[in-house]
N, C-alpha and C positions, 0 to 999 in steps of 0.2 A: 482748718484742713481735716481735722480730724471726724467732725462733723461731716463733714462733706464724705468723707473715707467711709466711714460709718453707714451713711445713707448711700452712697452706690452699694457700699455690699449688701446692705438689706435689700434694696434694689434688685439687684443680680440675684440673690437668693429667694426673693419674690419671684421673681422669674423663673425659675427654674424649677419654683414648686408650682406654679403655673403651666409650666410644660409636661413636668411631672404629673399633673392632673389630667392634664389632656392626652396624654400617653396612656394612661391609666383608663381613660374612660374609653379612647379608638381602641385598646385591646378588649376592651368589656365588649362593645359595640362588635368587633370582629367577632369576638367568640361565640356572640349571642348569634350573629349572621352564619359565621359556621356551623353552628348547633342546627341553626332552622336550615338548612342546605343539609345536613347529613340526614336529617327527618326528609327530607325531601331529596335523596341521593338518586336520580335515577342508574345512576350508572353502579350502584351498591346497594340496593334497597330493604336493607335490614336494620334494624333496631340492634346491632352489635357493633361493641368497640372497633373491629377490624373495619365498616364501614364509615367509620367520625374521623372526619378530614380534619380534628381540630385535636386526634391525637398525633404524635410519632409517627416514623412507620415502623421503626424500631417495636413501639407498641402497637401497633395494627398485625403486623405479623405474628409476633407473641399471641395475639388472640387467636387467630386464625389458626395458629398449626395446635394449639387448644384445643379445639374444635374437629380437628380432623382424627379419622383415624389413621393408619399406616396404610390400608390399602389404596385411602381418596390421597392420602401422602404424594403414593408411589404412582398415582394417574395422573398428577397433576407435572409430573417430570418427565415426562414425555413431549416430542413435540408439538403431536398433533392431541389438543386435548379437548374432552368431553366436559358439558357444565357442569357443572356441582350447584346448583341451585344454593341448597340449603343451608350453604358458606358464603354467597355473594358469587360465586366465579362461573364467569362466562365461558364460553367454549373460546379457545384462544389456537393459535398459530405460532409456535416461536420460531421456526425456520422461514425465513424470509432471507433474500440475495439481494445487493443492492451495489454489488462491486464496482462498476462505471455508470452506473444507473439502476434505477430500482427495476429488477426483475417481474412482470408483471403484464397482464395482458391491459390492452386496451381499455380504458373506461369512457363511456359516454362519449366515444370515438374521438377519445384524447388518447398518444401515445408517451409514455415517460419518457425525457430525454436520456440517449446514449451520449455517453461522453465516451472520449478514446480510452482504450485499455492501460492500465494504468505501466507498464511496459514502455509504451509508447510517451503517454502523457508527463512522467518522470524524467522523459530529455527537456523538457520543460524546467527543471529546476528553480520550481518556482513553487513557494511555500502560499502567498496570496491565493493564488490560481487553485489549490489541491484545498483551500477553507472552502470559498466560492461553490467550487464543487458540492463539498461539504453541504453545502445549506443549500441548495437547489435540490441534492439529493434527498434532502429529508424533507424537504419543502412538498416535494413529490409523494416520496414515501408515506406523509400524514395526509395528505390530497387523497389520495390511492384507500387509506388505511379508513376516512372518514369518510368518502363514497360508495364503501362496502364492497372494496376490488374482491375476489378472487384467488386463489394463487394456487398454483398447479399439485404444490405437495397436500394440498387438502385445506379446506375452510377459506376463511376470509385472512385477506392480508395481516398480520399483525404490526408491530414497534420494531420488532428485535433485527435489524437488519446482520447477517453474517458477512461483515467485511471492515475495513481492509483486509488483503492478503498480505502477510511483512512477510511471509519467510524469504529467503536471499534467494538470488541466482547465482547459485555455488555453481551452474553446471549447464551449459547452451541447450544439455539432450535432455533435460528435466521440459515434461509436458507442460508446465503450467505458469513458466517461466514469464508466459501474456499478461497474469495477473499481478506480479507485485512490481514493487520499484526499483527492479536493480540488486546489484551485488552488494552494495555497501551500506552495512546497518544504519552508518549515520544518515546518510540522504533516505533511505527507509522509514525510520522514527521521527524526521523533520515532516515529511508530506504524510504520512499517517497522524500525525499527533493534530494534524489543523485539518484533514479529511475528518478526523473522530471530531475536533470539535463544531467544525461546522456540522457533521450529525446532530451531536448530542444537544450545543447549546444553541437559545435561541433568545426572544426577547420574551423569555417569562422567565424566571429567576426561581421561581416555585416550583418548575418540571422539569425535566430531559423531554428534549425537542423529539428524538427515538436513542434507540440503542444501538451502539456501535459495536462489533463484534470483530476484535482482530482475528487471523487462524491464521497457521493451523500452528500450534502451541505444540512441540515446537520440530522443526530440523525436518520439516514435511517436504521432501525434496528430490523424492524419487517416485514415480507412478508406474511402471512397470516395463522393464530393461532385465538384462542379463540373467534372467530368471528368479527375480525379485517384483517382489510386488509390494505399494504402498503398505495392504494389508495385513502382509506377512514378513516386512524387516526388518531386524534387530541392528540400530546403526552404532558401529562402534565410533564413539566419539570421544574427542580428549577433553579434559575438565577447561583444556587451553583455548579449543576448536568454541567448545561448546559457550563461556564465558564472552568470548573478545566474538564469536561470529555468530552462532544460535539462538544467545538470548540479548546479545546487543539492544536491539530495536525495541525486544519487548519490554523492558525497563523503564523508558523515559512516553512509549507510548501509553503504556498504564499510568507514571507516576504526573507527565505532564500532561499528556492528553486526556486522562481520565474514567481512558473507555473502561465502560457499566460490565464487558463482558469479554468471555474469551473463550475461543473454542481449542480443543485439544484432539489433538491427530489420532490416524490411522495407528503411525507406525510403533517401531519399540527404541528405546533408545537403551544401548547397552544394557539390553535383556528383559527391558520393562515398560511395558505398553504406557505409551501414553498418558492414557485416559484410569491407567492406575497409577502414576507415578508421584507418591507421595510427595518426596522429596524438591522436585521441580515447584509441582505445583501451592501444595503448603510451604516447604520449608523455604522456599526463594521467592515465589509470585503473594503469597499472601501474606508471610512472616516477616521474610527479609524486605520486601518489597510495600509494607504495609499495605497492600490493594483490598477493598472489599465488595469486589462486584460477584459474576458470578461465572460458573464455568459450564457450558454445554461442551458435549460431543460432538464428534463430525459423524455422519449417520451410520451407524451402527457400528461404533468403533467400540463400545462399550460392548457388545456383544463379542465382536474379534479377541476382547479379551480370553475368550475359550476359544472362537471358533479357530482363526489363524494364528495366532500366538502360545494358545496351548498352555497358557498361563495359569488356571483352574481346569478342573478334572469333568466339567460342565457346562451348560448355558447360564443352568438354575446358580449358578455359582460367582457369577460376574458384576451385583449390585454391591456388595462388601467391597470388593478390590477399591471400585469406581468412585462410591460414596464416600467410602475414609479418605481416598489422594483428594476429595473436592471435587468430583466430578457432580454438579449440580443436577442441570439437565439433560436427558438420556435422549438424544433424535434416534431414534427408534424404539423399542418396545419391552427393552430388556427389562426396566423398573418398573413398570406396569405388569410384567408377565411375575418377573420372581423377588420383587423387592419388598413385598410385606412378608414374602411366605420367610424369607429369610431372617426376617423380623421374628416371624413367629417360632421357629426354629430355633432362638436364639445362637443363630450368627452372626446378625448386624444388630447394632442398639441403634434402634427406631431415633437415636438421636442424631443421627448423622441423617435421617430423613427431615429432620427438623430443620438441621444447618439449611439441607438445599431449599426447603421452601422456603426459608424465612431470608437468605440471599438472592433468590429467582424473586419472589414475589415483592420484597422493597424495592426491583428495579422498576416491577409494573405499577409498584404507589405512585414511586416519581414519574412516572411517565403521567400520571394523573387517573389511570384506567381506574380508579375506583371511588374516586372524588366526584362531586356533582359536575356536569360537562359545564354547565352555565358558567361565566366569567375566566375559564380554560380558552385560551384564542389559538394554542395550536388543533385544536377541537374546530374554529373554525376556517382553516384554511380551507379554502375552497376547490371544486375540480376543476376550475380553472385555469390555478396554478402550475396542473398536469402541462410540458411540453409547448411552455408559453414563448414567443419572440426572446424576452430577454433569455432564456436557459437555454434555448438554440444558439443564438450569439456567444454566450459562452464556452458552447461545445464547441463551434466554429474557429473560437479562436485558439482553445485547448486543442485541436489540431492544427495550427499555424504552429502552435508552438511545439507541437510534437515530431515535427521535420527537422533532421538531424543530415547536413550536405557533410558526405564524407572523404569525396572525392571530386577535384573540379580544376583540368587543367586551361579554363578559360572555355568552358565550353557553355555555361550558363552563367544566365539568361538568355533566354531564344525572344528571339523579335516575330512579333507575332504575324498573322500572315502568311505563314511556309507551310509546305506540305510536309504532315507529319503523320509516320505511320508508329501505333502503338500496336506492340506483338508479348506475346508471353501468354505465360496462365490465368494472368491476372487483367485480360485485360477489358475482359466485360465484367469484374467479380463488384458483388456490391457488400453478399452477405460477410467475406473473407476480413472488413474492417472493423465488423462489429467486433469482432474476438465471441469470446463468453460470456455465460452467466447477463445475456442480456434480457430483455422484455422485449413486448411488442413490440417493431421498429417503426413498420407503417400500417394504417387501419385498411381495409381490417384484418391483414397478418401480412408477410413476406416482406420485401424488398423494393420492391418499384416502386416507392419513393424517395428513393438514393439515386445517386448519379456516378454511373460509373464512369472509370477515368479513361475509356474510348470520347462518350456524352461530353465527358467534363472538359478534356481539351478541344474538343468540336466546340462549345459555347464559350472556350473564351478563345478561340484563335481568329476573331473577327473572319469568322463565315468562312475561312480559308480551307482547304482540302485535307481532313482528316479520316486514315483508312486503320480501324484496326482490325488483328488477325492472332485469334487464341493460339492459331500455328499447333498446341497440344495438345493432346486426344483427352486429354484431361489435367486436374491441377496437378497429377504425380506426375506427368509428362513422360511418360515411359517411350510414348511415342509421336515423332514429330508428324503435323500433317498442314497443306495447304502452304507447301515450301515454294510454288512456281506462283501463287498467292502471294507470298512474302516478298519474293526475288525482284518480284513487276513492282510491289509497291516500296521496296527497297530503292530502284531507280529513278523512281521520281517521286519519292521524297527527298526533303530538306534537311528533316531529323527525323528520331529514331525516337521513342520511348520502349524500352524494356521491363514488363513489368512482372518480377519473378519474384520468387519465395516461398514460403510454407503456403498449406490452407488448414486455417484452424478446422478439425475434427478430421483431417486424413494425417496430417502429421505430426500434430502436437494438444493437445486435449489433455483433460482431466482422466486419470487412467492408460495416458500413453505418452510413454519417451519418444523421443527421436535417437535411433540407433547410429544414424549417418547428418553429420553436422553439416555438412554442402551443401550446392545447389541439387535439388532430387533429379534423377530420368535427365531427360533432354534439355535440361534449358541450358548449360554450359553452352550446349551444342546449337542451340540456337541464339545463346546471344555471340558467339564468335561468328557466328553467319552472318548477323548482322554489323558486326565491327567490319568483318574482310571488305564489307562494300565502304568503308571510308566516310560515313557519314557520322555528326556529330551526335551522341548518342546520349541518353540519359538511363542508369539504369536503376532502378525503383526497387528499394527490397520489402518485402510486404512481407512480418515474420516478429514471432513474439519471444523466445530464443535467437539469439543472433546466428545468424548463416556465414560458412566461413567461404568469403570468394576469393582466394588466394589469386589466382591466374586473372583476376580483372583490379587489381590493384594496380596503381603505375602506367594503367592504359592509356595510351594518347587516344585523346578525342572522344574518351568516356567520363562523363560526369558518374558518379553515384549517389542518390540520396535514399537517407535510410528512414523509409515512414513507417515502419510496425502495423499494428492496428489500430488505425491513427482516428477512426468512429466514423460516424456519419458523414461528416463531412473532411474526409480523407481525400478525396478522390479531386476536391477542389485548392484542398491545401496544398496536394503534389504538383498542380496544375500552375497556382499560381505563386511555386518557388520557382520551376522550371520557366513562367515566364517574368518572371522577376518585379511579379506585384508582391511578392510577401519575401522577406531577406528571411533565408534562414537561421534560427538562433540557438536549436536544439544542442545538448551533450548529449553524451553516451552514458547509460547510466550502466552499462557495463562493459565489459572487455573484448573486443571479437579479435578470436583466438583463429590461429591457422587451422587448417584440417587436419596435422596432424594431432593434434589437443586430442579431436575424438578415437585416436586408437590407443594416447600413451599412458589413458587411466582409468576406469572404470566407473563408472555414473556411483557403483555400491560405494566407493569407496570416498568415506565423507572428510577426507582429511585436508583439512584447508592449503596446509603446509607442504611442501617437496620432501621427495621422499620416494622410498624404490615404486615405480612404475606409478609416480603421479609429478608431473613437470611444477605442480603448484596454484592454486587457482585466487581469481581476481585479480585484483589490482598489485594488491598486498603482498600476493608471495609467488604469482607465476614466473617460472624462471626463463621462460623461453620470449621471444620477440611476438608480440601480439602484432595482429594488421591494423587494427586499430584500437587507443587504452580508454579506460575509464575517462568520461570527462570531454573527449573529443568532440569537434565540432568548428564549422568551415560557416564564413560569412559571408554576402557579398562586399562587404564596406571591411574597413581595417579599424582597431583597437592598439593604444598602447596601456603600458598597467605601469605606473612608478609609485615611488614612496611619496607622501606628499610631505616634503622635506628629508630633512637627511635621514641615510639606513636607523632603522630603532638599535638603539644599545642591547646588547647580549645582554640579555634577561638571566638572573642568577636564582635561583635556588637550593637554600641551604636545609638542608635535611637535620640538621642538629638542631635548629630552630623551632621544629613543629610545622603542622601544615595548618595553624590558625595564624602564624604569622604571616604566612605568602603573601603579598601584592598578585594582585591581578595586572600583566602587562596589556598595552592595548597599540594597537598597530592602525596607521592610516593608511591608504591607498587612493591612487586618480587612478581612475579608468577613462580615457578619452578617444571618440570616435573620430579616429584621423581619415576616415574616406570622403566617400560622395554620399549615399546615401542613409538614412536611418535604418538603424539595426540594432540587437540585443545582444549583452555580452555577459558572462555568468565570469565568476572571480570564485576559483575554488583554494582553498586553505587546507592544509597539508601539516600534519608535523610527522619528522621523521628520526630515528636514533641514526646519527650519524656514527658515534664512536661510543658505544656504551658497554664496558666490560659487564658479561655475563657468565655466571656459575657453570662449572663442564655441565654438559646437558641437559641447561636451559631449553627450551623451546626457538625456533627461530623467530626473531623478533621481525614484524612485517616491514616493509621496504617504507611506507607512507600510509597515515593516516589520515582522511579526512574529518578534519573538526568544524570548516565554516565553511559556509559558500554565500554566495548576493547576485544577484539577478539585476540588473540595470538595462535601460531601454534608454537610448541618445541619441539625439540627432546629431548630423554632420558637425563635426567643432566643438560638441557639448562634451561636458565634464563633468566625471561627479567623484567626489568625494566618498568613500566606503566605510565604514569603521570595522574594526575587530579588536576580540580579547582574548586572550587563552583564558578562559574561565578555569578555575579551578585547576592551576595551573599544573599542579604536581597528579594530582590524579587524573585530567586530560592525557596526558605523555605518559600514560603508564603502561608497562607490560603486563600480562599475564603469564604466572607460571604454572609447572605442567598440573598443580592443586588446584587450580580456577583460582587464586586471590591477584591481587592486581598492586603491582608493585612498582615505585618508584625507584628509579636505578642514577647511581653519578653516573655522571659521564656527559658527552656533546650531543645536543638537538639542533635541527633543524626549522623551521616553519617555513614553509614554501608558498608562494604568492601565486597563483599559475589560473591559464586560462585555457585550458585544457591542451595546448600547444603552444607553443612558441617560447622565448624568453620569459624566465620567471624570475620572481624576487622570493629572496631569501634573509631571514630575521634568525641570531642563534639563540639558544636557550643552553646556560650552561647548568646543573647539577652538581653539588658538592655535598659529600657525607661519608662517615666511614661505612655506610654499609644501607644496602637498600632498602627502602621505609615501605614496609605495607599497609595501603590505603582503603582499602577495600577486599576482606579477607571473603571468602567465598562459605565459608562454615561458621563467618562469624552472628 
């Protein structure tokens, strides 16, 4: 035996130095094929370390900022930039859009797909759906970027896409409220963290697919209201506000999703710009946060640091601020105009010029931009893949699923066949579902290759009698017209579609609030016209801020559903909930507040929490009755949600133990569709402080937190099973106090089972210890 023992290990150690050898030789072999690919780089074509794909980038940078002086430094951090031959660099683009689709005109009379605005797409609650995106987007993006697109801010497309938008929707009248996901950090950070990494990752292991750029970094949430402007605000925030609600999202999208980049805002936060805010951006996003991508401006925020903030005594004075907080790349001109001379002046040390290029340019190595193209396959995506059948179909159904029924006393589904008249502002609109920030829609520009939702119910009401009638002199509807038009086709129709709401760029845009949260002008007054005639009605809110319709809540004989800017094919998705080919499955990813909300607080005033002349905002601490909350959302089919076995045992947590001893609790649920038909049903997860004594003038602790939610699709009778944990269980349930540290308190919890209405299930969580444990100190 020992013999035998003996000769296997020799064996096995023959082996291995057999592997050992051929490991040793495929690295030799690589290196030698690297070596002759870096001599032959077209895409670097120097004889310098900064172009040998077979250093670092770590060490490729190093070379390169070597090599530079301070002025080629300070050109190269600008957006729109000029080549530098005699370093390897091409003339580059880093401002590129790619928020619901890549921004970008036409190629080879291909158009980028639009998906619905992400506003919209977030009733979706659906984490798959927002990767998919992900990687269609960037799919496009390198299609676009390897065909030589374009792109309107100057040059040819680049990598660097400027998107997601995370910041919250603290506020219905904030303009740009079309762009991100809702109120609530956590559903924010879950559909961003898989939009970043369908960006970035792909099937090369060796590159970033592109670069995802979350903004606006951070608490960017007012565009221009009460005589405040994005440019010129200094928001006073609580270390509380700012912690648990401003930088929520940014933490697990950088530290899980990864994104390469990040942009930093307009505004000031408690006295200090942005885009010079040391503290944020080092001491929390790179230090505390260990992140190391890089940080561009929003365009010309680094310059506001003089001009509307007043923060230096100058223009020439604004590369120091910018440079030391980490402010990498300048979209616009400011470090090209005065950031060597400040160098040379000795105000800034040229070393903080180094930082930015050698964090900007390793994001362009891994992208591959400087590597030989050969054996690169995101290099060969093709223009093909621009606006193909499958990324339609996906957009298609990302607005199925962005139909959110919020009201429906039996009045849908409509049987097809009847005469229906569509009235409102919206009822020939096509461009109103794009939202923003999009590209080409149809070749070779405009609209009319969309269907609008007069067209769209005409081809599917099997050839039946459809009349619609704008009825308003325009989208503000100031003024009704074509009412004896209405009256005639009021009477011999069957049903009613009402199609009202905002229109992005007259009511809510980048640069503009909405001062009045309601339905704008006439249309009140015209969808009541059309209710008095007693026909079953459906009324459509088309709007990226929620609209408060207080007086059509409750209404008999009025359905409501709520589609946003639901994309391209919006106008088919509303068509065929109302006729009950697609069950709606959408939540609310935010809170739609009465109309009084818009007089009883101020857009400036950023305090998450109640308090004199603020009722409280979101889910979390609005004190008053919303029309409808977070999470809401109407099916045609029914749902029931039970424990799968008995209630879970009250989960204990003992504070004297340490938080390395916690168990992870974990919870099961059924969800089963008890109707008729197939439908989708979201299961969102809650923990809440039911009875937690708190220090006099603690901060108010928020009413319900969202930790988990799951998306399920079943047919008639089917079941499924869910699972959940409170991960990390003591600092999941934690407060913040008014320091920003995040503290675990004794006392009773909650976890709430819920489906965004009806009966919920509820699991407790008890806490034991003489005094509350901090988990997360904010200075630490």
């Amino acid at each position: 035996r020992d013999r035998v023992s003996t000769q296997s290990t020799w064996e096995v150690r023959k082996s291995r130095l057999s592997l050992q050898r051929k490991k040793r030789m495929w690295s030799l072999l690589l290196v030698a094929a690297l070596a002759a690919a870096a001599r032959d780089n077209s895409n670097c074509p120097l004889d310098i370390p900064f172009c040998d794909p077979t250093l670092t980038p770590d060490e490729r940078v190093n070379d390169l900022v070597s090599r530079m002086n301070a002025s080629e430094k300070a050109d190269q951090l600008i957006n729109n930039v000029v080549a530098l031959p005699r370093v390897g660099l091409p003339e580059y683009q880093w401002w590129n859009e790619a928020l619901h689709g890549v921004n970008a005109p036409c190629l080879n009379g291909r158009c980028a797909t639009s998906f619905p605005a992400n506003s919209a797409g977030a009733a979706s609650f659906n984490r798959t759906l927002y990767r998919l995106i992900g990687i269609a987007v960037s799919d496009e993006g390198r299609a676009l970027h390897n065909g030589g697109s374009k792109v309107s801010t100057g040059g040819f497309l680049g990598l660097d896409f400027w998107a997601p938008n995370i910041n919250i929707n603290r506020d219905p009248r904030w303009g740009r409220n079309q762009e991100n996901y809702g109120e609530d950090p956590y559903l924010t950070s879950e559909l961003a963290i898989q939009f970043v990494l369908g960006m970035q990752v792909g099937d090369d292991p060796r590159y970033l697919k592109t670069v995802a750029t979350p903004k606006h970094f951070t608490a960017n949430t007012l565009e221009g209201l009460e005589g405040f402007s994005r440019l010129n605000i200094s928001e006073n925030i609580t270390w509380t506000d700012m912690v648990e609600t401003y930088l929520a999202a940014w933490e697990p999208t950088l530290k899980v999703g990864k994104a390469k980049s990040i942009m930093c805002a307009y505004n000031s936060i408690n006295g200090t710009p942005m885009c010079a805010h040391k503290f944020l951006m080092d001491s929390i996003v790179r230090k505390k946060w260990g992140w190391d991508g890089f940080i561009v401006s929003d365009c010309d925020a680094v310059k506001d640091i003089w001009f509307t903030h007043h923060w230096v005594k100058h223009w020439s004075l604004v590369s120091k601020p910018a440079l030391e907080a980490g402010c990498d790349v300048n979209c616009g001109w400011s470090y090209g105009m005065y950031a060597a001379q400040q160098v040379a002046d000795g105000d800034l040390d040229e070393m903080y010029l180094d930082m930015a290029i050698k964090r900007a340019f390793k994001a362009r190595i891994e992208l591959g931009m400087f590597d030989p193209p050969e054996g690169q396959i995101y290099n060969k995506i093709p223009v093909d893949v621009i606006g193909t059948d499958k990324h339609h179909e996906l957009s298609r159904e990302a607005s199925y699923q962005s139909m959110i029924l919020l009201q429906n006393p039996g009045v849908l589904p409509w049987s097809k066949g009847k005469r229906i008249l569509v009235v409102g502002p919206h009822a020939f609109a096509r461009k109103v579902w794009t939202s923003n920030y999009h590209g080409s829609i149809c070749n070779p520009g405009g609209y009319s290759c969309m269907t609008d939702l007069t067209n769209a119910t005409g081809l599917a009401n099997e050839g039946a009698n459809v009349t619609g009638v704008m009825s308003c002199n325009d989208t503000a509807c100031a003024t009704l017209m074509d009412l004896d038009l209405v009256d005639a086709a009021l009477k011999d129709a069957d049903y009613v579609i009402a199609a009202m709401g905002i229109f992005d760029g007259d009511d809510e845009r980048e640069g503009m609030d909405r001062g009045y949260i309601g339905l704008k002008g006439k249309q009140p007054d015209l969808v009541e016209r059309v209710l008095a005639a007693g026909k079953p009605t459906t009324l459509v809110m088309i709007e990226g801020g929620a609209v408060s319709i207080d007086q059509f809540k409750g209404r008999a004989n009025l359905a409501i559903l709520r589609a946003g800017y639901a994309g391209f094919y919006a106008s088919e998705a509303v068509v065929g909930v109302i006729f009950g080919d697609i069950n709606p499955g959408g939540k609310l990813p935010h809170t739609v507040y009465p109309l009084s909300f818009g007089t009883e607080t101020a857009l400036h005033n950023f305090n998450m929490r109640p308090g004199p002349a603020n009722p409280g905002r979101t889910y979390k601490f609005y004190s008053g009755t919303p029309l409808w909350e977070f999470g809401f959302g109407l099916s045609y089919t029914t749902f029931s949600l039970e424990w799968d076995g008995a209630t879970p045992a009250t989960h204990k947590i003992d504070l004297t133990a340490g938080l390395i001893a916690q168990t992870t609790p974990s919870y099961e649920v059924v969800v089963t569709n008890t109707g008729k038909i197939a439908g989708a049903e979201t299961v969102l997860v809650f923990w809440s402080p039911d009875s937690v004594p708190l220090p006099e003038g603690a901060p108010v602790p928020p009413k319900k937190v969202l930790f988990d939610f799951a998306k399920v699709f079943l047919q008639p009778g089917e079941s499924q099973r869910l699972f959940f944990t409170l991960k990390d269980a003591a600092r999941t349930i934690s407060l913040v106090d008014a320091s920003g540290n995040k503290m675990v308190h004794p006392g009773s919890y909650s976890l709430i089972f819920s489906r965004g209405h009806g009966a919920t299930l509820t699991a407790a969580v008890e806490v034991s210890g003489p005094a509350p444990l901090m988990v997360d100190p904010l200075f630490g």
